[in-house]
C-alpha positions as CSV (number, residue, x, y, z in Angstrom):
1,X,35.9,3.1,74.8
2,X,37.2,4.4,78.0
3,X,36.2,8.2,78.4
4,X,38.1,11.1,78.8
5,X,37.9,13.8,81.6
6,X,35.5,16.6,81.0
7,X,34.6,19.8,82.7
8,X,31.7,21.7,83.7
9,X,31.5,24.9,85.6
10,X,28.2,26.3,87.0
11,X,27.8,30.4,88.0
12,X,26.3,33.2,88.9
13,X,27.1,36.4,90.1
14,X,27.6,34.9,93.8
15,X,28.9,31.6,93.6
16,X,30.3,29.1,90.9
17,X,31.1,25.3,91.2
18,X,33.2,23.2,88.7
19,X,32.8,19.5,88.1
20,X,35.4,17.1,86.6
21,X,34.2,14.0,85.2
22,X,33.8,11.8,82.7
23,X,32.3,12.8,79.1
24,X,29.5,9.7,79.7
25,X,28.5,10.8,83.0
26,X,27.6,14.3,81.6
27,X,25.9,12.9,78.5
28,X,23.6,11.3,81.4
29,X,24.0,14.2,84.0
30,X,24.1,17.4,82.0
31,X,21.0,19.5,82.7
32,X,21.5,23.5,82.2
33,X,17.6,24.0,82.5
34,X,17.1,23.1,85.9
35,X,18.9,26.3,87.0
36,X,18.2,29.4,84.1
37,X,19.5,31.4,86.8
38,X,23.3,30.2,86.2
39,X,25.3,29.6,83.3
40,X,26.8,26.4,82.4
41,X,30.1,25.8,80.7
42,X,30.9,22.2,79.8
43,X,33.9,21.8,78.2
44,X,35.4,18.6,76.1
45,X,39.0,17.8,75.4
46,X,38.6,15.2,73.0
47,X,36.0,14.3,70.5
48,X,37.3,10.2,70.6
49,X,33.6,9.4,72.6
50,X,31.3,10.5,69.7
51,X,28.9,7.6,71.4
52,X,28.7,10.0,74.7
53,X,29.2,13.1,72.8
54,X,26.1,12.7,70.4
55,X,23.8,10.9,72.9
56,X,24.6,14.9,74.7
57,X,23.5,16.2,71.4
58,X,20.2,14.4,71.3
59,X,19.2,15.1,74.7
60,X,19.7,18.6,73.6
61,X,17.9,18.6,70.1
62,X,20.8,19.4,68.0
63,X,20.5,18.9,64.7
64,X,21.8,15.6,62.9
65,X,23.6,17.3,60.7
66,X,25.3,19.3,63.0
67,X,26.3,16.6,64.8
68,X,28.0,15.0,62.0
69,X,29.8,18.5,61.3
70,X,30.9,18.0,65.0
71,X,33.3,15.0,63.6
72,X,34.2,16.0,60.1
73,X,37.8,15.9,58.9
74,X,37.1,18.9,57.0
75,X,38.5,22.0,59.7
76,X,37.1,25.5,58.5
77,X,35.0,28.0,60.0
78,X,31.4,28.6,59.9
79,X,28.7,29.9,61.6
80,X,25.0,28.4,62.2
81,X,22.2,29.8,63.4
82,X,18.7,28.3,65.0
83,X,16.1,29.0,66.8
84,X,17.1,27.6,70.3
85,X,21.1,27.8,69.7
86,X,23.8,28.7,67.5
87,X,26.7,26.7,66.8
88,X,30.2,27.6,64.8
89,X,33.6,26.4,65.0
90,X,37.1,28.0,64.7
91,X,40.4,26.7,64.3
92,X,42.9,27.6,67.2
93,X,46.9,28.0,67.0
94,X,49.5,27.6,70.0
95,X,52.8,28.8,69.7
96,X,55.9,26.6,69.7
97,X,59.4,27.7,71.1
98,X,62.6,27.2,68.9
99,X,63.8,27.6,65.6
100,X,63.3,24.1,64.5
101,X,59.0,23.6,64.7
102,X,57.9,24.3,60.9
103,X,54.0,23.9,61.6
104,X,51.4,25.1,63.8
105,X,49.8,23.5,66.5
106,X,46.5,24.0,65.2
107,X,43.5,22.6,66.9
108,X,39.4,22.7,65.9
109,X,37.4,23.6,68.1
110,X,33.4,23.7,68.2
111,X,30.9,25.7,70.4
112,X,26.9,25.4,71.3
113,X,25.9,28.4,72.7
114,X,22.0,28.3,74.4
115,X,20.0,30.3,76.1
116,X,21.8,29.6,79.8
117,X,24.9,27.1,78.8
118,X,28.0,27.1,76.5
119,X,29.4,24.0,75.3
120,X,33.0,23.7,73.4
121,X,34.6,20.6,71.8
122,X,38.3,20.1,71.3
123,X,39.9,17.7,68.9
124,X,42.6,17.1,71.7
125,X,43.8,18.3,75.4
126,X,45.0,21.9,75.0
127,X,44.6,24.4,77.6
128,X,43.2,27.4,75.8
129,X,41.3,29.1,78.5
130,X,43.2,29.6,81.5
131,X,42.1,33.2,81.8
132,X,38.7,32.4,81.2
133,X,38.8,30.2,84.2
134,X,40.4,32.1,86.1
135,X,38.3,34.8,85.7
136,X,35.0,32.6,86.9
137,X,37.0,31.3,90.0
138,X,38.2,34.3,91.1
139,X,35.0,37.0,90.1
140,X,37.0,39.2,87.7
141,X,35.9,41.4,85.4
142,X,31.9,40.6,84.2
143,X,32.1,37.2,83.1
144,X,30.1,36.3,86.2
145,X,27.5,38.8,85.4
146,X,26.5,38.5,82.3
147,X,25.4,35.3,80.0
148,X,27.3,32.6,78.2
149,X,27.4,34.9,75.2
150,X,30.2,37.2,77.5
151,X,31.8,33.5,78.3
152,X,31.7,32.9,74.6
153,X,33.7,36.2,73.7
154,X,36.2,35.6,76.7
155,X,36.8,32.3,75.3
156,X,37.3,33.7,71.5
157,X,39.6,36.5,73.2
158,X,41.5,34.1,74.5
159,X,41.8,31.8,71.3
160,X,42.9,35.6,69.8
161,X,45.4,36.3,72.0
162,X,47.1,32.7,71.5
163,X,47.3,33.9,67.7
164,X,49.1,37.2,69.2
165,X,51.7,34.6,70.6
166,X,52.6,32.6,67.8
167,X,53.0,36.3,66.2
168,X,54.6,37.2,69.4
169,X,57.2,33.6,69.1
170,X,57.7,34.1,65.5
171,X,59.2,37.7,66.1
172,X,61.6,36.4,68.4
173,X,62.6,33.7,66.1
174,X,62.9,36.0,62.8
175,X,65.0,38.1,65.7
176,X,67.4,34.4,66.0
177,X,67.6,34.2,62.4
178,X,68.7,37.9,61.8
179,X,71.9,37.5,64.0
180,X,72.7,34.7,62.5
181,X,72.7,36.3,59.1
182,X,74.5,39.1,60.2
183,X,77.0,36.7,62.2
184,X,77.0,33.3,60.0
185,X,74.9,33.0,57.1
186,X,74.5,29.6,56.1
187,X,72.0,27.4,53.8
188,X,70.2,26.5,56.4
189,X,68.8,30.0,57.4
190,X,66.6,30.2,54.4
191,X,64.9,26.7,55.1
192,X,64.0,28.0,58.3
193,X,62.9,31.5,57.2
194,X,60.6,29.4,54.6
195,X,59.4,27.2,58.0
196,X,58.5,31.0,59.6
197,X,56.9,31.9,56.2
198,X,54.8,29.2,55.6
199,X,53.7,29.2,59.8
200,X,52.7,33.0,59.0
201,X,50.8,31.6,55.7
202,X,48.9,29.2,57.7
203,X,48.0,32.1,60.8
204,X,46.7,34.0,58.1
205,X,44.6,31.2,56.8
206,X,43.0,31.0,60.2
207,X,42.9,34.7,61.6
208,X,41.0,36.0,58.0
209,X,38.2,33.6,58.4
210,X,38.2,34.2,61.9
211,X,38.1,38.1,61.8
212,X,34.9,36.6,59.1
213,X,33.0,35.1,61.7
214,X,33.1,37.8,64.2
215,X,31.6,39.8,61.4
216,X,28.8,37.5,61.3
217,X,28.6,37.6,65.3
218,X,28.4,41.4,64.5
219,X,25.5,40.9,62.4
220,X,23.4,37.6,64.3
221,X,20.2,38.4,64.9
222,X,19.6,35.8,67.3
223,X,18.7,36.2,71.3
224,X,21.3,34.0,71.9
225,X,23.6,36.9,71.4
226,X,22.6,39.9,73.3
227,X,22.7,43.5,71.0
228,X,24.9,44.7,74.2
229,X,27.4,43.0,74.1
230,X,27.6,42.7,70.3
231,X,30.1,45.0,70.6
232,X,32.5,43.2,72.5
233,X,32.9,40.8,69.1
234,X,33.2,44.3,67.5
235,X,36.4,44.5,69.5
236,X,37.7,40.9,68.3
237,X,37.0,41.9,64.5
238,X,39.4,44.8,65.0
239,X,42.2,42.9,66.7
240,X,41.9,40.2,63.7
241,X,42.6,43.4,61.2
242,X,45.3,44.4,63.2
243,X,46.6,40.7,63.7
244,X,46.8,40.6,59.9
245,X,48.5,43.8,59.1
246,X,51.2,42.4,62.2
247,X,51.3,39.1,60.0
248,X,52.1,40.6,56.8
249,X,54.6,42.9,58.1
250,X,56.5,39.9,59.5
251,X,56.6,38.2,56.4
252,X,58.1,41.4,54.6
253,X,60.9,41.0,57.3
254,X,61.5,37.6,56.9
255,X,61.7,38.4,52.8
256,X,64.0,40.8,53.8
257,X,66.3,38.5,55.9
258,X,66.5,36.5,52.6
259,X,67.3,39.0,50.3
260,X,70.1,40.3,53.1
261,X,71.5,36.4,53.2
262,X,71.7,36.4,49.0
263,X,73.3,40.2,49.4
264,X,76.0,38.9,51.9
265,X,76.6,35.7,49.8
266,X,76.9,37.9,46.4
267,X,79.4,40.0,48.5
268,X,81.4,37.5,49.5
269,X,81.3,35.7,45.7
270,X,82.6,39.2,45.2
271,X,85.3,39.6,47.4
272,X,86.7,36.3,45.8
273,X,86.4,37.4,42.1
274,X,88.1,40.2,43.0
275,X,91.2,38.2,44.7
276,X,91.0,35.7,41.7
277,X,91.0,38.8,39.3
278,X,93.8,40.7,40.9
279,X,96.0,37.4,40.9
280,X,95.2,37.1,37.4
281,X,96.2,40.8,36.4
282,X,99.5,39.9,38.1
283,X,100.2,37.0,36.3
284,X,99.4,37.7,33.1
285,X,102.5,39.7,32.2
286,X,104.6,37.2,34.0
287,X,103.1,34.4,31.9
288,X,103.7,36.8,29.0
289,X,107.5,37.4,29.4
290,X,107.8,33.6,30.1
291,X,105.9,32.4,27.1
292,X,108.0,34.9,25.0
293,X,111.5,33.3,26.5
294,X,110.4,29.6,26.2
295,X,110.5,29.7,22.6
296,X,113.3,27.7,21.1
297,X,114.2,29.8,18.6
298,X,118.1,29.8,17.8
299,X,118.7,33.3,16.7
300,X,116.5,35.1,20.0
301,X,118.5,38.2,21.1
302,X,119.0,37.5,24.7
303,X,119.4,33.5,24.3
304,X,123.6,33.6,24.9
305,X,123.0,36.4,27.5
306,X,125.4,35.7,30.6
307,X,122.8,37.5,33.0
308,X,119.8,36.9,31.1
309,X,117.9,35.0,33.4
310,X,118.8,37.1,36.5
311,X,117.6,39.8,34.3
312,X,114.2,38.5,33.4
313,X,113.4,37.5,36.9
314,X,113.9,41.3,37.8
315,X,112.2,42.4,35.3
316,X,109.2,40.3,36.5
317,X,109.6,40.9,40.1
318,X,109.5,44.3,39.2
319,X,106.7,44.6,37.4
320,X,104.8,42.5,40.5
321,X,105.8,45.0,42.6
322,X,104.8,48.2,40.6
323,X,101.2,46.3,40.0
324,X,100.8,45.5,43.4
325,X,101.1,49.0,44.5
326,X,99.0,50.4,42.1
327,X,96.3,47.9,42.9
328,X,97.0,49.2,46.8
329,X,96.6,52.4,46.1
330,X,92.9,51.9,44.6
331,X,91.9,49.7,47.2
332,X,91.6,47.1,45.4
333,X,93.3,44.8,47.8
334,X,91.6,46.1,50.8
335,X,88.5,43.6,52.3
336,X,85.6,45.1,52.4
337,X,83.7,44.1,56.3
């Protein structure tokens, strides 16, 4: 199996390096303890070289069992602790533009953190961490001060603030799909407010767990997680709780573009009963006075009337006339915008 392109920077506060290449040569190559002065970050997009990716593991002494978590189908989030390194896994969301995408794009991805080195997995190429590199490559902020714990909390700020987009994209399309209710209402809308529902459903499924685990980072006792910068995850926690509040309050909006789409479609069912019932109180005298002079009786009063017919047809004319004012007056003809 041919592999795929991996990356591995190497800093410290004064200089930093990255290397690009493939996932074998770093199962050979990868060595974070012949430097405990720098950190190592050696990031995989794809988990399709489990032969390179758990010959890594061994040379590390990860657990067997961990390995095989490294590959299950089965995407949740956990947390593991031991005594050299800790290992947990999240699942990641990127937003998609339009109207017309009804899923995530939902990702797992997996971390080892050690004493000088960081090591993610991702089931696929996605560029999570462009901050995060820029940050190394450019000195900002502490990230090249401070231990792969600090990478590890830039890296799950950054997986945050991708959920903050796909908040951020599904505003902007329950925005799209107010207009049109306002403008157009058709059938369609509420399929896609379901698709933003059920996208929102599935955030949540993710960002709870997640605002979990950073409660468990708040709690590690482990030296693989400094107590100062515990905090920092402190700071993630809180942004999950307000992620989730933001969540739920778009999902009351989108409820309440439905309920406005069945309000404009029981006013416009309205507006035609009330045209069907006004015609109907119009006709029904007329129908009357004809039903009463299309008898065939012989002896009926106005039967060898020379102007009888002339008469009738005032008659009714006038009493469309009078009705039709009366039902003008009350505003009962009037359209209501």
């Amino acid at each position: 199996m041919s592999s795929q392109v991996a990356q591995l920077y190497k800093y410290n506060p004064e200089t930093y390096s990255l290397e690009k290449h493939s996932e074998d040569y770093f199962a050979e190559n990868f060595n974070p303890f012949e430097d405990m002065s720098s950190t190592y970050w050696l990031n995989f997009h794809s988990m399709k070289n489990k032969d390179a990716i758990v010959k890594l593991c061994n040379k590390l002494c990860i657990d067997k069992l961990l390995q095989e978590d490294l590959f299950a189908e089965t995407k949740r989030t956990r947390l593991e602790e031991y005594s050299d390194y800790v290992f947990f896994s999240i699942i990641s969301a990127l937003p998609k533009e339009g109207l017309n995408n009804y899923d995530l794009q939902k990702e797992r991805i997996s971390f080892i953190i050690g004493d000088n080195y960081l090591i993610s997995f991702q089931d696929k190429p996605s560029d999570h961490f462009p901050t995060v590199r820029e940050r190394i490559e450019f000195k900002r902020g502490k990230v090249r001060y401070k231990g792969p714990d600090f990478l590890l909390f830039r890296m799950l700020e950054s997986i945050i603030d991708n959920y903050t987009e796909v908040v951020e994209e599904i505003s902007v399309n329950i925005e799209r799909l107010d207009k049109i209710v306002l403008r157009n209402p058709k059938s369609e809308v509420l399929r896609k407010v379901e698709w933003e529902k059920r996208k929102l459903l599935d955030l949540r499924k993710i960002v709870f767990p997640m605002k979990e685990l950073m409660g468990q980072l708040d709690r590690v006792e482990n030296e693989m997680i400094i107590e100062d910068n515990i905090h920092y995850f402190r700071e993630l926690k809180d942004t999950c709780f307000s992620l989730i509040d933001e969540i739920e309050s778009r999902k009351q909006m989108l409820e309440g573009i439905a309920n406005l789409y069945y309000a404009i479609q029981g006013q416009r069912m309205n507006e035609v009963m009330k045209v069907l019932t006004v015609t109907s109180a119009i006709f029904i005298p007329l129908t009357f006075i004809v039903g009463v002079y299309g008898m065939n009786f012989e002896n009926m009063p106005e039967l060898k009337s020379r102007n009888g017919y002339f008469v009738v047809w005032g008659v009714m004319i006038l009493i469309t006339a009078v009705l039709i004012l009366i039902f003008w007056k009350r505003g009962w003809l009037k359209r209501n915008d």
